[in-house]
C-alpha positions, 0 to 999 in steps of 0.5 A: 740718862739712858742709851738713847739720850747718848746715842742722840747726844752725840750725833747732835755734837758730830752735826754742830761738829760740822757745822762749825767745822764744814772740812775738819782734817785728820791724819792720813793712814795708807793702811786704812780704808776708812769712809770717812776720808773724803778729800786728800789734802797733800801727802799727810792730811785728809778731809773727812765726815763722819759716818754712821756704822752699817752694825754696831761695834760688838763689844761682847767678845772684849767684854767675855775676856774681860770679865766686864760689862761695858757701861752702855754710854760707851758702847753708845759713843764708839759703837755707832760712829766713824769719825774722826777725833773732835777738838772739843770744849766743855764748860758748864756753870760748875767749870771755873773756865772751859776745858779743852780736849780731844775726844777719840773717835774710830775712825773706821773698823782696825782703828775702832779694834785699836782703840778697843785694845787701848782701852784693854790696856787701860782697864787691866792697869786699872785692875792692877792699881785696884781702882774703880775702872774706866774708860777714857774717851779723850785727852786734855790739849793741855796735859796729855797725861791728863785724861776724860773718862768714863766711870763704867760703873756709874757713868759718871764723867770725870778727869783723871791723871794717868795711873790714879783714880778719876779726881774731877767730876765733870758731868752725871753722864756722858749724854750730859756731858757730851750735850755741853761740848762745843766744837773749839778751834782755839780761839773759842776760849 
């Protein structure tokens, strides 16, 4: 799919996102003036939605220090949206049973440059263990240590164990597979 199809592909996920979710919470950061927050709710928590990026998130000064091209369907996700993260389920025919997981999100411009300095982190320790890169998008509620990724050559959308190559292929691309997640509250198992 192309970087059209993922751009559409997740602002259809954030409309069913709040749609199933009208006031979804998220922790409260002091140090963030973050759009999305909309209505505190006590000392730690905030109501938030999401907002669509006056500029997109330039990833080429990342992508010069690195050597690397970020796959166009990740510049797509965390280059045009604040948000906070989604709690997500994702279940195909091929799935024996839904996964669950949380699908990170920036939710404003020091959380995208944090997350944009994970991802650094995660790339380099790829380039260590010299395994194909990727780039994780989202954590199993299950096993933390147990990631989503992308593979940035390819696109290809798989779990991963952190610290080992990607050892289940989820869907062709992140279009695809963000078409098949579903908004999940625990109870939509």
């Amino acid at each position: 799919m192309n970087e059209v199809s993922t751009e559409h592909a997740i602002s259809a996920l954030l409309e069913r996102y709040m749609q199933a979710n009208p006031e979804p919470q998220t922790e409260w950061v002091d140090d963030w003036d973050a759009e999305i927050y909309q209505q505190r709710i006590g000392e730690e928590q905030v109501i938030w939605k999401p907002v669509l990026r006056d500029e997109p998130q330039d990833f080429s000064a990342l992508e010069s220090a690195l050597a690397l091209h970020f796959h166009d369907s990740i510049q797509q996700l965390f280059g045009h949206w604040f948000s906070g993260d989604l709690s997500l389920s994702y279940a195909t025919e091929e799935t024996a049973q839904p996964i669950q997981f949380e699908l990170l999100m920036p939710q404003c411009p020091e959380d995208a440059e944090r997350l944009l300095q994970n991802l650094t982190g995660h790339i380099l320790m790829k380039r260590k263990l010299k395994q194909p890169i990727t780039v994780f998008i989202g954590l199993l509620h299950e096993h933390d240590d147990c990631l989503v990724s992308v593979d940035n050559a390819t696109g290809e959308v798989a779990l991963e164990w952190l610290g080992k190559p990607q050892h289940q292929t989820l869907a062709v691309d992140l279009a695809t597979f963000l078409s098949h997640c579903q908004p999940y509250n625990g109870e939509n198992d």
